[in-house]
N, C-alpha and C positions, 0 to 999 in steps of 0.2 A: 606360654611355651614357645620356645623357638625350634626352624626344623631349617637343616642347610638344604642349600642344591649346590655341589661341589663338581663344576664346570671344571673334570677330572676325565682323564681318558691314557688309553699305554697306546702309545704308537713304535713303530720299529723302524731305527735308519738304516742307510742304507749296509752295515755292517751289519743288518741283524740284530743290532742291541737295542734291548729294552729302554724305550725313554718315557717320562711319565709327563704329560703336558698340564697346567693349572691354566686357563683362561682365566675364570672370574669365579670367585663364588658370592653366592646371594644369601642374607640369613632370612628365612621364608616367615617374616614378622607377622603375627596377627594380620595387621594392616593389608597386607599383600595379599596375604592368603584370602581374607572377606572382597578385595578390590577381583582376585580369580574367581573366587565362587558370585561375584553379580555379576560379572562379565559371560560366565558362567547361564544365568540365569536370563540374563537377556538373548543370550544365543537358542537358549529353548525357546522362550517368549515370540521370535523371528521363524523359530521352523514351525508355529503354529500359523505363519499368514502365509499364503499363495496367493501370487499375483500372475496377473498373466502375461503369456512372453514379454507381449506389446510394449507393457507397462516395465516388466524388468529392467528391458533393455534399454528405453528412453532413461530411466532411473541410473540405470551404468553411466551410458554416456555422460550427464548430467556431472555425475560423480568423478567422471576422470578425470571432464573438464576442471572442477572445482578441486581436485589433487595438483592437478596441473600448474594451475594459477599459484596456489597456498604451497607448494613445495616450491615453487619457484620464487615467491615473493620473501621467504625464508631467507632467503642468498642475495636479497636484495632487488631482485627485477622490478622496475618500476611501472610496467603495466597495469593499466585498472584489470579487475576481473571479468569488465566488458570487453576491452580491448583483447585479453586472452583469449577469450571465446571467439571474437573475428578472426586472431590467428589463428586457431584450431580449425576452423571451419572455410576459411581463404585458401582457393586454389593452389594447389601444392609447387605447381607451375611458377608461381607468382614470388618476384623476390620478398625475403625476410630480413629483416633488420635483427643484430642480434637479441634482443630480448624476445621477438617476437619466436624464435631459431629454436630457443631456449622452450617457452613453454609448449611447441608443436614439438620439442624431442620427447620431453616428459609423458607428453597423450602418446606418442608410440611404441614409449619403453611401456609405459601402461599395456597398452595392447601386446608386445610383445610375450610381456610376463602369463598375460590370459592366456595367450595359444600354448605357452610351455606349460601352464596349469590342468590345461585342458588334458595334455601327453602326460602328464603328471611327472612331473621331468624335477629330478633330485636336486638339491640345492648344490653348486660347484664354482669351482673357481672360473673357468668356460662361462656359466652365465654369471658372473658378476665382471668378468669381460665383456661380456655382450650387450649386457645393460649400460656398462657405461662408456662404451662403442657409441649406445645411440645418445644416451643424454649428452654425449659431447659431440655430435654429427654434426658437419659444419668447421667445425674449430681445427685450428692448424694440427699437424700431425701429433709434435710431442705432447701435447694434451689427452691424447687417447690413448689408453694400455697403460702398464705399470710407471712409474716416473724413474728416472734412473738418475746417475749421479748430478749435481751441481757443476757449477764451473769453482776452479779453485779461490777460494775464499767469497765464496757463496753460500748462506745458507736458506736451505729449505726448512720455513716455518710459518704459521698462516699469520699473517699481522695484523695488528690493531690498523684501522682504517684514520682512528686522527690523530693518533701518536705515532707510527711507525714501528713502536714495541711489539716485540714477537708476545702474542695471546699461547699460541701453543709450538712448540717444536719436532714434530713425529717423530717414527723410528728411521733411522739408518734406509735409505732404498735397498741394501743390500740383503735387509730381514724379511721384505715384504713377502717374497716370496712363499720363506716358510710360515713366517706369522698366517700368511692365510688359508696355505695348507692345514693348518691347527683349527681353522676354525670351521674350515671345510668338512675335517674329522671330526670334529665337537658333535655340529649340525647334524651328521649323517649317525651320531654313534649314541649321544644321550639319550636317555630316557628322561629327561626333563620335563618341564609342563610345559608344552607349543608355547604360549606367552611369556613365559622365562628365554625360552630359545629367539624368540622373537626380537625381543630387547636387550637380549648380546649381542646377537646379529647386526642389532643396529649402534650400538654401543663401540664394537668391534672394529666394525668399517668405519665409521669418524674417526677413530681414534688412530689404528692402523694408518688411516690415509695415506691406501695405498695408489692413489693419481694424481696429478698434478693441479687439476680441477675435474669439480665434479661428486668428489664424495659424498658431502652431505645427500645430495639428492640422492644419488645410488645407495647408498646406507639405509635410506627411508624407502625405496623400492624394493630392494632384496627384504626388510623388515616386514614388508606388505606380504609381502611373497609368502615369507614363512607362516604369516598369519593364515591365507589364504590356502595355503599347501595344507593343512592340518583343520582349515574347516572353522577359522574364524575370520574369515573376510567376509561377511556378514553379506554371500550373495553380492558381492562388488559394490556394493550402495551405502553411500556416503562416503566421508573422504576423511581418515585421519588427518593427514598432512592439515587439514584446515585448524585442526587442535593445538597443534606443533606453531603452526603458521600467529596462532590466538596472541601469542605474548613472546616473540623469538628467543627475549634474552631471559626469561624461565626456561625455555626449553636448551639454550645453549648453558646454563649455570648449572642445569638438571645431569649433562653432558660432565662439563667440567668436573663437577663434584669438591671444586673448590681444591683441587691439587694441581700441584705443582705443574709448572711451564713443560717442562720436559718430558716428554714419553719414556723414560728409562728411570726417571725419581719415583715413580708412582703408578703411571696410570697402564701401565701394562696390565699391574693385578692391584686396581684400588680397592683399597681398605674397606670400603662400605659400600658398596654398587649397589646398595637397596635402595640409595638416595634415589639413582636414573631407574630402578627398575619401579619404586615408588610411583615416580613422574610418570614411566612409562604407561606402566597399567591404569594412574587416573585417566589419562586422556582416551588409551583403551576402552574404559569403563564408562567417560563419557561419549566416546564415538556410539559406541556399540546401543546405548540406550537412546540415541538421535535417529539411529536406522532404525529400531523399534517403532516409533514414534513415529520418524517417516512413511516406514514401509505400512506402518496400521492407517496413517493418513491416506494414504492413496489406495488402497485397499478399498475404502469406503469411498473415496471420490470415484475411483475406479468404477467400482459395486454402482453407486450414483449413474456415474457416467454411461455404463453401457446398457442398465436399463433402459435410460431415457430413450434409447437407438430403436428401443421394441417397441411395437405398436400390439395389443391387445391379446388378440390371436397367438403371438408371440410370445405374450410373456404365459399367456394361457397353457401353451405348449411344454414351457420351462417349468412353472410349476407342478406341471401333472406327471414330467418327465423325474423327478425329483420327490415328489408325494410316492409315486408307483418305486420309486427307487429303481430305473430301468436305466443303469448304469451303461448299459450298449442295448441299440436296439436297430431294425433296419425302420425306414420310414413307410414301406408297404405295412411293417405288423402294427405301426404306432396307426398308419391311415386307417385300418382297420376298427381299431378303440373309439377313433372320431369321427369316425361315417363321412371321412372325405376323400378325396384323390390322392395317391401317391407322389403326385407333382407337389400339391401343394402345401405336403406336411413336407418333403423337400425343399423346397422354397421360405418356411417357415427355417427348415436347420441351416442352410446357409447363410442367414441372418441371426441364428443365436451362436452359430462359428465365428462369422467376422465378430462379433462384439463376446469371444473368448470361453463361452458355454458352454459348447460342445468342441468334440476333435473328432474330426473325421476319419475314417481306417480304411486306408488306400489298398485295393490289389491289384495289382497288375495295373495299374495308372489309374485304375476306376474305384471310387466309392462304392462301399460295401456294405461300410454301415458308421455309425456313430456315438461316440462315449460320453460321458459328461465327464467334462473339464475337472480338474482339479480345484478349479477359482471358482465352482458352480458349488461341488460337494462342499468343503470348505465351507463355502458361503449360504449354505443350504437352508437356515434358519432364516437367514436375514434378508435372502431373496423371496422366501415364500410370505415372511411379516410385511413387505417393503411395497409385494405386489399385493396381495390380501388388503 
């Protein structure tokens, strides 16, 4: 059986008149549909692990870097993925050469994206300005913002690197504008599946190429975004772009769809976009089950790792907090149970705190009392089997 998603919506110009806009439509193949439901199923598989802050956040960073490097080496940057890490982490003070320029803009738009995540801030034409404001930071002016006409018998089209032939020819600078107001409407207005809207978005902005450099990577930011906006950025951890980055010229033939050079023969509304949403959702499908994987690996290295920090007493404390199920407790009522001081069953929590077991519950600047972590509960079986 086949099911469409008909990338359909009515907007109104400025006359008031009814205009009806077609983006793209998808036929929602078996294939696709089984590639959404494991993607699907590994996003459940991920909200059964918690990690703690500690751990999340090294694992982001980790991640952005490694987005960083793989979307940038897409377009060609010829830094090792060593060398990207120096730049990301070298004094901001300190000059960059432009490759280097390149992958420290990518870690920012990164970040940037987070803090508009965080505000939960609508997807627009404003931030896909803004995005690629920074991925192009640095670079002379006409490179940043929309690209506007040629010089007379000039044309703008991205070329073959060792033939000179034009690979593709966009639309017209003068459509950009509304083409991407359409898509601005699309985004805000479908009822789509997130990962359908995801892989227009990104589909859309390549193709539109609406700047003069720069798209592809912003195409694959705003694409993250959208993942992430709806609750499949998989907790920030792991890196599509590395998937993408895996085999370029499958992910640019994935793109093309094997039509025609020109933007206006075809590829405004191609004929079969199941081929890139296809593409899309495999590499989705295998991201998504590497962060599983991941996130379950360090879990237990984690789990590992923060016992080993407890000395006896300790872990004595963690078990019995956990067996009793005394999910908050103060450490005079627990000093009570153990026939010792109040100091030194505090002394015991601010050692199963730093190593993520407990959280403290502050009032008034002062300790009140303390919960069990979420990476404790969670890990409830396997900490009581591991110290036993």
């Amino acid at each position: 059986m086949e099911f469409f998603y008909s990338v359909r919506y009515t907007i109104f110009d400025e006359n008031f008149e009814e205009r009806v806009i077609l983006i793209i439509k998808v036929t929602l193949t078996n294939d696709i549909l089984k590639k959404i439901s494991s993607i699907d199923e590994n996003r459940f598989s991920l909200s059964t692990i918690e990690l703690p802050p500690m751990t999340k956040n090294r694992l982001r960073k980790n991640s952005k870097k490694k987005s960083s490097y793989a979307s940038n080496k897409i377009e060609g940057n010829p830094l090792t993925e060593q060398q990207a890490e120096e730049a990301i982490e070298r004094d901001e003070h300190k000059h960059f050469l432009k490759p280097e320029q390149e992958i420290r803009n990518y870690f920012l738009a990164l970040n940037l994206l987070e803090e508009k995540l965080k505000r939960k801030e609508v997807f627009s034409k404003k931030m896909i300005l803004e995005v690629q404001a920074m991925v192009e930071k640095g670079a002379s002016e006409e490179k940043i913002g929309l690209r506007g006409p040629m010089p007379p018998g000039v044309l703008f089209a991205v070329y073959d690197s060792a033939s000179g032939t034009p690979d593709y020819i966009p639309p017209e600078y003068s459509d950009i504008p509304e083409l991407l107001d359409e898509l601005v409407e699309y985004v805000n207005t479908t009822d789509d599946h997130p990962l359908i809207i995801a892989a227009v978005v990104h589909y859309q902005l390549v193709t539109i190429h609406p700047f003069e450099d720069g798209n592809g990577r912003t195409a694959r930011l705003m694409s993250g975004y959208i993942l992430d906006f709806y609750g499949y950025g998989f907790n920030g951890i792991g890196s599509l772009e590395e998937y993408f980055a895996y085999d370029p010229d499958e992910y640019y033939d994935a793109l093309q769809m094997g039509l025609p050079v020109l933007y206006y023969s075809g590829r405004e509304n191609p004929p079969h976009p199941e081929i890139w949403v296809n593409y899309f959702l495999r590499m989705v499908e295998l991201y998504s089950k590497k962060v599983y994987e991941l996130s379950k690996g360090a879990q237990a290295d984690e789990l590992d790792g923060s016992l080993s920090y407890l000395n006896t007493k300790e872990k004595e404390l963690l078990v019995f907090l956990l067996k009793k199920r005394l999910l908050e407790f103060t450490p005079i009522a627990v000093s009570r149970m153990f026939g010792v001081t109040s100091k030194t069953i505090i002394n015991r929590c601010v050692k199963l705190t730093n190593n993520g077991f407990l959280v403290p519950n502050i009032v008034s600047q002062r300790i009140r009392s303390y919960s069990l972590s979420e990476f404790a509960k969670r890990n409830e079986k396997s900490i009581i089997s591991k110290i036993s």
